[in-house]
N, C-alpha and C positions, 0 to 999 in steps of 0.2 A: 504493500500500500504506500510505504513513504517515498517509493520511486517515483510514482505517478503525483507526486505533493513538486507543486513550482511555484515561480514568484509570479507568473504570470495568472494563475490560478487563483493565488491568495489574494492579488490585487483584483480581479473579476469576483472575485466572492464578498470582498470586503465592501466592492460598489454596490450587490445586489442588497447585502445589507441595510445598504442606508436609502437606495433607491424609495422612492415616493410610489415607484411604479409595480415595484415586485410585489408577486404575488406570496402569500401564508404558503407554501410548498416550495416556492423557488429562495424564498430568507430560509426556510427549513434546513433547504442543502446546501446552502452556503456556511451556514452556521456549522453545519457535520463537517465541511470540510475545513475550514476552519480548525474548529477543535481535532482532526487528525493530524493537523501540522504540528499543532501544541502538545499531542499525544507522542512524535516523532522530533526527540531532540536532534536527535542527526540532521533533519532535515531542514530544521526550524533555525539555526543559525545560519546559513548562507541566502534562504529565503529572507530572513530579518534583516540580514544586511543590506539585500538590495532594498527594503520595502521602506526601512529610515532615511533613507537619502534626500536630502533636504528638498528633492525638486519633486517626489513624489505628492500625492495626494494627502491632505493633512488626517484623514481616518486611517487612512493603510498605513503611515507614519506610526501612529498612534497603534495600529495591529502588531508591526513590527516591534515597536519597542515592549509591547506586552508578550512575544513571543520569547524575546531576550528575558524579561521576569521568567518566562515559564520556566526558561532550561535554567537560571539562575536559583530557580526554587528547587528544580530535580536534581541538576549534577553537578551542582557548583564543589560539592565536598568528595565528590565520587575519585575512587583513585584512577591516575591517568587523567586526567583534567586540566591539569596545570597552564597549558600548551592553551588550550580554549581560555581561560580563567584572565589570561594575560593579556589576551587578544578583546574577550568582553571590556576590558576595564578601560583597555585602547580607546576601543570603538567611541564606550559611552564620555570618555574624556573629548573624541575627535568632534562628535555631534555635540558638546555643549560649547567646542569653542569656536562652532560652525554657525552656533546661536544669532538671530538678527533681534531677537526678543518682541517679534511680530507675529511669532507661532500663537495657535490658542492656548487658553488656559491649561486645556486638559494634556497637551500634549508636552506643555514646560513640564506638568508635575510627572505625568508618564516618565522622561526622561531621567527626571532629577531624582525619581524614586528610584531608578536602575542606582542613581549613584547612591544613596544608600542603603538600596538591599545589598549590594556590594559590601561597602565601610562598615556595615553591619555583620558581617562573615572577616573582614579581612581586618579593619581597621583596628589597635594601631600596631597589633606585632606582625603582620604581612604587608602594611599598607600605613609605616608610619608618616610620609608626608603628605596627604590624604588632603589634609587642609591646605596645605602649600599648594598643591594642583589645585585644588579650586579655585584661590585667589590669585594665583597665576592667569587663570582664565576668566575670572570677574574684573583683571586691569588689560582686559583685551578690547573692551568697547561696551555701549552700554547695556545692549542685549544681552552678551556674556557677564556684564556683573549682576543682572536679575536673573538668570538663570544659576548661577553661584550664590545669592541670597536666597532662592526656591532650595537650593539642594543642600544648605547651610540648616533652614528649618526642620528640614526634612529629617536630616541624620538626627537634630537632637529630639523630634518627637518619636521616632525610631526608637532610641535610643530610651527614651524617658517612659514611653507610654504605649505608642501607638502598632508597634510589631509584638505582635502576642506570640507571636511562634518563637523568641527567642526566649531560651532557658535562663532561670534568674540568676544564674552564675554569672551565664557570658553578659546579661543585663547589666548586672553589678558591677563587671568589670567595665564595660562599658561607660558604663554613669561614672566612673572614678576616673577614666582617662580623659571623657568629656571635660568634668570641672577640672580637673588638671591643666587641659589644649583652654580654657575661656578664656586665661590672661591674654593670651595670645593673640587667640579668635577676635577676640570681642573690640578691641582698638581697631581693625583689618576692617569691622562689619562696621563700627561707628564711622569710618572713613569713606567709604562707600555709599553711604547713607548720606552723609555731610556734604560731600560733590556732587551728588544728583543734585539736591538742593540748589547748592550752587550751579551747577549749570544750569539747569532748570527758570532760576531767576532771571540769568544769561540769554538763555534764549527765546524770552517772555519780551525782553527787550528786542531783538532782532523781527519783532513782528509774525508777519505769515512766513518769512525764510525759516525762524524757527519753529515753525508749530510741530514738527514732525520731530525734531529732538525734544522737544516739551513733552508729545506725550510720554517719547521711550522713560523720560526723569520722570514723571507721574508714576510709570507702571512701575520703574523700578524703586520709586518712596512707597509704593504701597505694597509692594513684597519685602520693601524693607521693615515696613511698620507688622506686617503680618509676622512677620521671625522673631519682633521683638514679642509683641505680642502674646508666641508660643510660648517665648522660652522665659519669659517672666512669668506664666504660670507654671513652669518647676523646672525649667535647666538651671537657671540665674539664683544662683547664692543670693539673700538679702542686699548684700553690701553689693557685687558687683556693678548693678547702674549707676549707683553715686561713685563708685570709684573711676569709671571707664569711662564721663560724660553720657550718659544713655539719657539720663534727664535733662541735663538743658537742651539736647539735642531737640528731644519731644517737644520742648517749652517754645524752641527754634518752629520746627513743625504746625504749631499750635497756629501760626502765626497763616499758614498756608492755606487758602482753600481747598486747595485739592485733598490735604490729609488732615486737617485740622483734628474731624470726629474722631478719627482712627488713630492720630494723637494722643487725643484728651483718654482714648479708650485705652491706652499703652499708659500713661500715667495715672490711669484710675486702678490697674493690677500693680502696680509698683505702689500707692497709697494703701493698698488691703494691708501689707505685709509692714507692720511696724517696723522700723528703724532702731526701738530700744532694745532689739536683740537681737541687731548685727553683732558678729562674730564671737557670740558666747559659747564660752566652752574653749577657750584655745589659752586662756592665761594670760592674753597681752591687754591688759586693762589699758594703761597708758594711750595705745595704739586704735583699740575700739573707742575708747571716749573720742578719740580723734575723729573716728571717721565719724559717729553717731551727731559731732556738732558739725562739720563738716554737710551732711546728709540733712541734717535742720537748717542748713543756710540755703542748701538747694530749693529746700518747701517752701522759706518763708520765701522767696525769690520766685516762687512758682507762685505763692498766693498773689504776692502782689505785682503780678506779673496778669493773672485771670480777671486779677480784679478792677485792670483798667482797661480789659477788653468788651466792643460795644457789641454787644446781645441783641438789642432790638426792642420796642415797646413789645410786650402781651397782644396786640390787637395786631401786630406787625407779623410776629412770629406766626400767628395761627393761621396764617393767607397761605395757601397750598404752596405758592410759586415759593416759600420758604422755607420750603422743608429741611434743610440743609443746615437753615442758621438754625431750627425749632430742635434740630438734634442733637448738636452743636450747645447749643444752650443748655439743653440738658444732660449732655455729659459734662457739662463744666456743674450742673448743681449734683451730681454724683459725686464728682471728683470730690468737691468742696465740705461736702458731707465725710466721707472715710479717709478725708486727710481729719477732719474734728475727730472721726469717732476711734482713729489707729495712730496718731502721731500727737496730736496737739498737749496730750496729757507728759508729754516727758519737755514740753518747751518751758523755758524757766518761768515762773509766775510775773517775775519782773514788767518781763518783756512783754507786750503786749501790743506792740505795733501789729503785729501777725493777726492777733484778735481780731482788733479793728479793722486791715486790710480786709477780713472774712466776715467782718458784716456789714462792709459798705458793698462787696458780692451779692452778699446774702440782699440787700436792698433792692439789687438789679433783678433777681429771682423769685419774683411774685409766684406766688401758687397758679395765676391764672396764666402765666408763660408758658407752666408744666403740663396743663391740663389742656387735652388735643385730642381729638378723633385716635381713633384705636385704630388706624392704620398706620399710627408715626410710631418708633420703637422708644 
């Protein structure tokens, strides 16, 4: 059977798939042969080579690189491998720095998942400069560093949460070599993230010449903001954002239409997680007080930072065409709230500039701002 399995085949099955025109019988046998290809690893790597090729069709792309998952799920540990094992890691490194970052959605994360099912089997005693290739190919252009911020996420929800199939050993080890590589990582992703921006603002000023590098900087601040996002609900030690600039990054951000929400939503998971118990437990009292007052300059600098931002009247907000600012305002009264209810208690009584910056906010944030049609989040 996998003699009669070709690329010419895969891609005819993979159209009839998606076809508007085929019939319940003709998806039927496209579907079977399909899944024969993914039944026959032998056949399924030379086949997926040609079907990823950047000039194919973006579904067969997308079949291809799930063909590469399959045999990566069957024989990636098999002995005699090796030789293939080499060649997959090639490939999936060739096609990410092949990236124009105009692929769709589904087919960045296809891709980028190949690279951590992989870092997930190899990473970091087979495959110790694992991060280094990446970022090698995220300072290739802008599509290649969203594709390096998609596969950056990727390995640490792997890694934290989101691959059940891996054994809590290799898990463990895994989570300990992660927070180990963040020193590293996380300056390399905060840089990346700060030059979109930067350019971004660059070529807002170049008009319509720039509109088409604006949006590559948009798509890649909101895969930037997406990784932060992830990994502030459990890669990122307490301390790490305030030590690596992650927050005023956000507070940077905050300032941007295009990510503002998706900002304020990256610094509302960094406010959940108190500050008075960064790095407890390691003996350096001296060193945490440091960072803990350090880490209250960044909040109060973010309060009144919120708090001179214009919201909008209640009658303003609630007009459909604003949906934006109406969301936007409302994660600034979340934010404002679980910075009072997780930090504000260890700020010295003294001080109370902070206070006050949080209830001339609070003044801006009428109940009737908050209160909207149940179809706004």
């Amino acid at each position: 059977m996998a003699g009669a399995l070709t690329a010419e085949g895969a891609l005819a099955a993979v159209s009839t798939i998606h076809s508007p025109v085929a019939t319940h019988e003709q998806r039927a046998a496209a579907n079977a042969y399909c899944d024969q290809i993914k039944a026959h690893p032998e056949a399924a790597l030379p086949i997926a080579d040609q079907l990823v090729a950047p000039t194919a069709p973006d579904t067969a792309r997308h079949f291809g690189l799930s063909l590469f998952g399959a045999v990566i799920e069957q024989r990636w540990h098999r002995p005699g491998f090796e030789a293939q094992q080499a060649e997959i890691k090639a490939r999936i490194l060739q096609l990410m720095a092949a990236g124009s970052g105009a692929e769709p959605g589904y087919v960045k994360e296809k891709l980028c998942g190949l690279l951590s099912a992989v870092g997930c089997r190899e990473w970091p005693q087979r495959w110790p400069d694992m991060f280094d290739k990446i970022f090698e190919i995220g300072a290739m252009g802008r599509g290649q560093a969203e594709l390096a911020i998609v596969a950056l996420r990727l390995v640490g929800e792997d890694i934290m949460e989101f691959n059940e199939k891996l054994e809590s050993r290799r898990r463990s080890d895994l989570s300990q070599a992660l927070k180990l590589a963040l020193p590293k990582v996380l300056p390399m992703v905060r840089g990346l993230i700060a030059d979109s921006h930067a350019a971004l603002c660059a070529a807002r000023q170049g008009g319509a010449a720039g509109l088409e590098e604006a949006q590559s900087c948009e798509r890649l601040l909101g895969a930037g903001l997406n990784l932060l996002q992830s990994w502030v609900g459990g890669v990122l030690a307490t301390h790490l954002p305030y030590t690596h600039g992650l927050v005023p990054l956000c507070v940077t951000l905050v300032d941007e239409p295009a990510t503002r929400v998706r900002a304020c939503e990256c610094v509302f998971l960094l406010a959940q997680r108190p500050i008075a118990k960064m790095g407890t437990g390691k003996g350096e009292d001296e060193v945490n007080t440091a960072m803990i007052e350090d880490a209250k300059g960044q909040l109060r600098a973010l309060i009144a930072h919120l708090s001179a931002a214009e919201l909008g009247a209640p009658e303003v907000l609630l007009l459909p065409e604003n949906e934006q600012q109406y969301l936007f305002t409302k994660r600034v009264a979340m934010l404002i709230a679980t910075v009072g209810d997780n930090q504000l208690p260890i700020f010295d009584p003294p001080g109370r500039a902070q206070e006050q910056q949080q209830q001339e906010l609070d003044g801006k944030l009428t109940p009737a701002a908050l209160a909207g049609p149940s179809w706004r989040g």
